[in-house]
C-alpha positions as a printed Julia matrix, in Angstrom:
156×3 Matrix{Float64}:
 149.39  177.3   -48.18
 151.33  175.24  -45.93
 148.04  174.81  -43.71
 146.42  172.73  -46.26
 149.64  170.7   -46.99
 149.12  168.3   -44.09
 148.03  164.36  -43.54
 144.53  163.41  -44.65
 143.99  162.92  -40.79
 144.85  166.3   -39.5
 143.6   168.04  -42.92
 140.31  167.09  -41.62
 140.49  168.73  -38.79
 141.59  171.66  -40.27
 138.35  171.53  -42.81
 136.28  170.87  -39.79
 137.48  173.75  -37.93
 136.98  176.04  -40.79
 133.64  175.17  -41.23
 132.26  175.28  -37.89
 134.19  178.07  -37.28
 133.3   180.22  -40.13
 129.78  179.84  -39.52
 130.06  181.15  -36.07
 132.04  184.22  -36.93
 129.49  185.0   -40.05
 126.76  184.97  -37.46
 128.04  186.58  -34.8
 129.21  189.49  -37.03
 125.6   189.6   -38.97
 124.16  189.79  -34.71
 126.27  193.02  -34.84
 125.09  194.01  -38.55
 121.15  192.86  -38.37
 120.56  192.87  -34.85
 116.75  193.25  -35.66
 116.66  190.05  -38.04
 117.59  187.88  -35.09
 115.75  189.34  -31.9
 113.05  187.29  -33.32
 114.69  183.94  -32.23
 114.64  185.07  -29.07
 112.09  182.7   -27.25
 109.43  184.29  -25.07
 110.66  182.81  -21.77
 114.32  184.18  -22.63
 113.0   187.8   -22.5
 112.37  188.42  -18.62
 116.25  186.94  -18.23
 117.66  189.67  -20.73
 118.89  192.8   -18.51
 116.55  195.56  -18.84
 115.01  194.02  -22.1
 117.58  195.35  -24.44
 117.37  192.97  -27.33
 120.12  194.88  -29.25
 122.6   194.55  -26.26
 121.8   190.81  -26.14
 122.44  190.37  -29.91
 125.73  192.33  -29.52
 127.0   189.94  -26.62
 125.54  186.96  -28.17
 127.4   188.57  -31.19
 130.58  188.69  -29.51
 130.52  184.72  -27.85
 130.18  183.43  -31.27
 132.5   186.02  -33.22
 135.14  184.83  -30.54
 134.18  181.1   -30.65
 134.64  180.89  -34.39
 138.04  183.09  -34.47
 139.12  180.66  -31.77
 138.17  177.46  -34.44
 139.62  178.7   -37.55
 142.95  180.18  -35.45
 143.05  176.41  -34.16
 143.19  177.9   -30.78
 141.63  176.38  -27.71
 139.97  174.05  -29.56
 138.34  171.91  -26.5
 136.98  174.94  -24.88
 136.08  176.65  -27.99
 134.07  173.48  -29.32
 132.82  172.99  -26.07
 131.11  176.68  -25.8
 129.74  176.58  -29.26
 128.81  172.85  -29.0
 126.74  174.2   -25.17
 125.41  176.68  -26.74
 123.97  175.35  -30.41
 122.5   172.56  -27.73
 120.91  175.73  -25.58
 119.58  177.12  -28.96
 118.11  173.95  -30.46
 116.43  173.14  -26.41
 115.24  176.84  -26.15
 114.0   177.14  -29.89
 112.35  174.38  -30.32
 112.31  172.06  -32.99
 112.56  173.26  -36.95
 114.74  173.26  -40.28
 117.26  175.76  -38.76
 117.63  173.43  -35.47
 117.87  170.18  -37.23
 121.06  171.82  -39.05
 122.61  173.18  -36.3
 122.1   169.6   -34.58
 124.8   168.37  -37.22
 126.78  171.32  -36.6
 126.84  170.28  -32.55
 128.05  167.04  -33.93
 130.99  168.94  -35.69
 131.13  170.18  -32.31
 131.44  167.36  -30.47
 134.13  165.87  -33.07
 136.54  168.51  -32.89
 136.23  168.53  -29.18
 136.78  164.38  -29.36
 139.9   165.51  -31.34
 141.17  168.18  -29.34
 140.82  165.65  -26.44
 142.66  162.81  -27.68
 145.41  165.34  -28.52
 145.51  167.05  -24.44
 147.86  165.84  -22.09
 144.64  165.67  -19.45
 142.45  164.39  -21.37
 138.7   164.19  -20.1
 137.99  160.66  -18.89
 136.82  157.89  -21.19
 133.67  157.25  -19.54
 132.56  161.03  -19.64
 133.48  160.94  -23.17
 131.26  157.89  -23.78
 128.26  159.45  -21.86
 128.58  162.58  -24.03
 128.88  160.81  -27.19
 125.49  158.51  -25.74
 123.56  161.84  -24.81
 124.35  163.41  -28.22
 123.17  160.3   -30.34
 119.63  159.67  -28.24
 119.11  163.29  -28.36
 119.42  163.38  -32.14
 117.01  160.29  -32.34
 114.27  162.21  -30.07
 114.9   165.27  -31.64
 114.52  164.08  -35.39
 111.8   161.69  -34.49
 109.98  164.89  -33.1
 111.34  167.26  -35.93
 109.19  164.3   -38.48
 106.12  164.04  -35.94
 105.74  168.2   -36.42
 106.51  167.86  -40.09
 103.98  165.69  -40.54
């Protein structure tokens, strides 16, 4: 395949965005497959927010967001937005979850995230400015520190 026929540099990318984006589709189609195996991730607080309580509509449009997400990664389509979105919304997940083996993965998957969107930036023509970039970059390393110095306190 021509695809894989690239530069080191952009080949990367490519890899990256098949990775990330793979694992999104996979779990937005198994939302749409299992609905029942993931309603319990749904923390308590989440519950009065979910319109009329219909778990099984939530999975389905929380099914959909990350179907769409990953097609959008792997196509190599909107790649800043798309990272963005699933990058917001592992962040939202790991917050709202709490802190655990599943979150502490999908902390280096936000990090995936945030590199393809660092990519995908450097490649716009209006590019996000350099100091927002930095502060991102700052908030994402200090919350990994917290978060895996609290992951190894509740391992303990």
């Amino acid at each position: 395949m021509k695809l894989f026929r690239q530069d080191s540099n952009a080949l990367v990318i490519v890899v990256l965005r098949f990775a990330i984006g793979s694992v999104f589709v996979w779990f937005g189609i198994d939302k749409w497959i299992h609905p029942d195996a993931w309603v319990s991730w749904i923390p308590a607080w989440f519950w009065p927010l979910i319109p009329g309580g219909d778990a099984h509509l939530f999975m389905f449009l929380n099914g959909a967001f990350e179907f769409l997400v990953g097609a959008l990664l792997v196509a190599g389509k909107l790649i800043r937005p798309a990272s963005a979105a699933a990058g917001a919304f592992l962040l939202v997940v790991a917050l709202s979850v709490g802190i655990n083996e599943v979150t502490v993965r999908d902390n280096a998957m936000l990090g995936s995230c945030l590199a393809l969107f660092l990519h995908a930036n450097a490649m716009a023509k209006r590019r996000v400015p350099e100091r927002a970039i930095a502060t991102i970059c700052t908030l994402y390393v200090v919350f990994l520190f917290f978060f895996g110095i609290a992951y190894l306190r509740s391992a303990a």
